[in-house]
C-alpha positions in Angstrom: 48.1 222.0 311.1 49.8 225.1 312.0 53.4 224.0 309.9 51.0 222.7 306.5 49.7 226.1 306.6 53.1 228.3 307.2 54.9 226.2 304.7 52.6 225.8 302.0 54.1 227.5 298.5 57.5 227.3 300.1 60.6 226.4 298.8 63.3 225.9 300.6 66.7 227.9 299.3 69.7 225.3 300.3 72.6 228.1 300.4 69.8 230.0 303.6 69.2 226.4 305.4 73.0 226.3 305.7 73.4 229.7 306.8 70.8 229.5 309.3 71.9 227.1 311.1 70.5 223.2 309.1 72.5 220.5 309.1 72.9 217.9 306.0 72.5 214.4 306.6 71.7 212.2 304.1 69.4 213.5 301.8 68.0 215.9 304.3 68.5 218.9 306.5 67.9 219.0 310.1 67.2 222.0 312.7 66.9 221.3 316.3 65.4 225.1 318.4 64.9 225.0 321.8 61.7 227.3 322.7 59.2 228.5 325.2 62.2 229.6 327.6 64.1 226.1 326.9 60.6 224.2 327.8 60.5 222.5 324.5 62.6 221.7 321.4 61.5 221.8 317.5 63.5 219.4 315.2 62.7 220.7 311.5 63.5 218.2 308.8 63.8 219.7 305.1 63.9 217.1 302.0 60.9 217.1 299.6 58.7 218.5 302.2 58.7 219.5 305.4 58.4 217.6 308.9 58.6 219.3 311.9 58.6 217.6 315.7 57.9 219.0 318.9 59.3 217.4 322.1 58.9 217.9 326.1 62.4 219.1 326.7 62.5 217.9 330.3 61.5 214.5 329.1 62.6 214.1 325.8 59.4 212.8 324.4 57.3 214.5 321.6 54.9 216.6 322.9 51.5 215.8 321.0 49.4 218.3 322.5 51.0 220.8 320.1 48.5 219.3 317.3 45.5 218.4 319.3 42.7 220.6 318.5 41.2 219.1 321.2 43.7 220.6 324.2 42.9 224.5 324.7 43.8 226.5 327.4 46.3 229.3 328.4 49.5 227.6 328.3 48.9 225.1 325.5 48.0 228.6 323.5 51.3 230.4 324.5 53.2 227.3 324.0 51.8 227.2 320.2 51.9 230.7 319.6 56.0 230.5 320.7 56.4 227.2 318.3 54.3 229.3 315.5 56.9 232.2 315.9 59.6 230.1 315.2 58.4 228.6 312.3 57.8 231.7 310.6 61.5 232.8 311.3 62.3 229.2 309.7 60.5 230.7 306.4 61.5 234.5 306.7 65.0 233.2 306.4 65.8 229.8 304.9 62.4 229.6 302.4 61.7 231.3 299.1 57.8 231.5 297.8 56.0 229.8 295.0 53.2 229.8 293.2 52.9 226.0 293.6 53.8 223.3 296.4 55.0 220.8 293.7 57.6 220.7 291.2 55.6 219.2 288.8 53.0 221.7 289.0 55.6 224.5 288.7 56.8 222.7 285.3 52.7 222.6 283.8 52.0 226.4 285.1 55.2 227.4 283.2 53.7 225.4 280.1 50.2 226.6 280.3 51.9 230.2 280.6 53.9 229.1 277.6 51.4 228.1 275.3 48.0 229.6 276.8 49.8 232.9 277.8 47.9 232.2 280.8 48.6 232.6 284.4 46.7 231.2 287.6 43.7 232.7 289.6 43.4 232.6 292.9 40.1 233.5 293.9 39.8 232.5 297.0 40.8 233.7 300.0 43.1 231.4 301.5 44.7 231.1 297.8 44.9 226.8 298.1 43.3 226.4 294.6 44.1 228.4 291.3 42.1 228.0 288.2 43.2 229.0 284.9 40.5 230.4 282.4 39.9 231.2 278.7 39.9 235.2 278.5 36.4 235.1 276.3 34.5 233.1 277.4 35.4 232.7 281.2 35.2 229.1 281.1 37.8 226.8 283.6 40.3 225.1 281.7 41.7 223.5 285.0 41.2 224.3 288.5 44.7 223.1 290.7 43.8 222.5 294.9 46.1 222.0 297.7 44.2 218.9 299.5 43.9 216.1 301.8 45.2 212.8 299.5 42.6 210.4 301.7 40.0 212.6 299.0 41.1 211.1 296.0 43.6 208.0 296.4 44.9 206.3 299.5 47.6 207.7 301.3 48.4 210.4 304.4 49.4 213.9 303.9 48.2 216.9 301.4 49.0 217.0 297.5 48.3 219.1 294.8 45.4 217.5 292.0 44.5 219.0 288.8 41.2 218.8 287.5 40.9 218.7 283.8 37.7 218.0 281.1 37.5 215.2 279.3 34.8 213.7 277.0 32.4 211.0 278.9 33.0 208.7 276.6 36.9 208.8 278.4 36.4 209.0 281.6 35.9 205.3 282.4 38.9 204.6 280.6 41.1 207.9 282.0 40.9 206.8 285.3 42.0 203.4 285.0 45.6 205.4 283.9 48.1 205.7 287.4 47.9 208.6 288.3 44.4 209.8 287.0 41.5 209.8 289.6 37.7 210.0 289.2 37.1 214.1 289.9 37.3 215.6 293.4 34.9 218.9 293.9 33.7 218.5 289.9 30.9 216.9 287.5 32.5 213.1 287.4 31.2 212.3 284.5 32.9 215.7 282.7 36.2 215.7 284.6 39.1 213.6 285.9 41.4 214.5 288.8 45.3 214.3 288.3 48.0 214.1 291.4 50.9 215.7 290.2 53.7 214.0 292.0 55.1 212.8 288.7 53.2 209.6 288.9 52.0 210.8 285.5 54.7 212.1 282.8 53.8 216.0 281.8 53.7 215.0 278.4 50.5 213.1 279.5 49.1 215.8 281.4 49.9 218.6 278.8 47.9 216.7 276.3 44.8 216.3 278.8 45.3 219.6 279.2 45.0 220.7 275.7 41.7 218.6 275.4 40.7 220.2 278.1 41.4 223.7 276.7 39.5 222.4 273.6 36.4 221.2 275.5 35.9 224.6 277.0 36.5 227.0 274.4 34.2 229.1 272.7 32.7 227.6 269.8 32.8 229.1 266.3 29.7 230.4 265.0 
């Protein structure tokens, strides 16, 4: 999805929304844009995350074509490179970046910088995952990824999971926890996966971390 990949490590800066034009309703703050020489209309809706609607302006009805990778052509192109344009002047001016999508894993990089002295790697190129390493031995400690929930637990949408090591003997037991999910992308029997939406408290998830850390570090001779 074009929007997923424009807002992703965006925060939006309340004081710029105002400013450019968002109204507050509720909880959240709404945009309507007319683009595409009036064709179509964007409503942007800010809270928690982002949502973001295109409609047929001579109609009035939401314009799905905009997301179907299956509709190509000429004007289906201009009319989403127009409704990309947009949305990038949407972040120029009302979004600030972050390392993270979620709050939560804001708060656990600012504690791993803390007590680690660590900060994230992103080695790939479309920087969705970050791992954090020991310095020695070049071990993971975690790896954080920006993915599809339907991998992991049930639910629609992307989220942020951290994958952290934990003895075998746990694992069984770990993921019975809410919040704690047999490992995406890693060994199973090594690692569990965490969703950090604040389902688990970061006093839980600092002290998987630090067994993780533990599990991974160079061993004394």
């Amino acid at each position: 999805m074009v929007q997923e990949d424009i807002f992703n490590r965006k925060k939006a800066n309340i004081k710029k929304l105002i400013a450019y034009g968002f109204i507050k309703k509720g909880d959240c703050y709404f945009y309507k844009r007319y683009f595409f020489d009036d064709a179509f209309y964007c409503i942007v809706e800010v809270s928690d995350h982002v949502a973001c609607h295109v409609y047929d302006a001579s109609f009035n009805e939401e314009y799905a074509l905009i997301h179907s990778s299956l509709s190509k052509g000429t004007y289906i192109s201009q009319v989403r490179e127009s409704y990309q344009a947009l949305l990038e002047d949407i972040v120029t001016h009302c979004f600030d970046d972050q390392l993270f999508v979620y709050n939560q894993t804001m708060r656990i990089a600012k504690w791993i910088e803390d007590n680690y002295h660590l900060k994230p790697e992103f080695p790939w190129k479309t920087n969705q995952h970050a791992i954090y390493r020991h310095q020695d031995n070049k071990k993971w400690i975690t790896i954080i990824m920006y993915i599809e929930r339907s991998k992991i637990s049930k639910g629609e949408g992307m989220c942020e999971v951290m994958n952290v090591k934990a003895p075998p003997a746990d694992v069984d037991r770990l993921i019975l926890e809410e919040g704690i999910y047999e490992c995406y992308h890693m060994n199973k029997k090594n690692w569990v996966s965490i969703i950090l939406d604040d389902t688990l408290e970061d006093s839980r998830i600092e002290e998987l971390l630090q067994q993780s850390y533990l599990l991974t570090k160079s061993s004394k001779k």
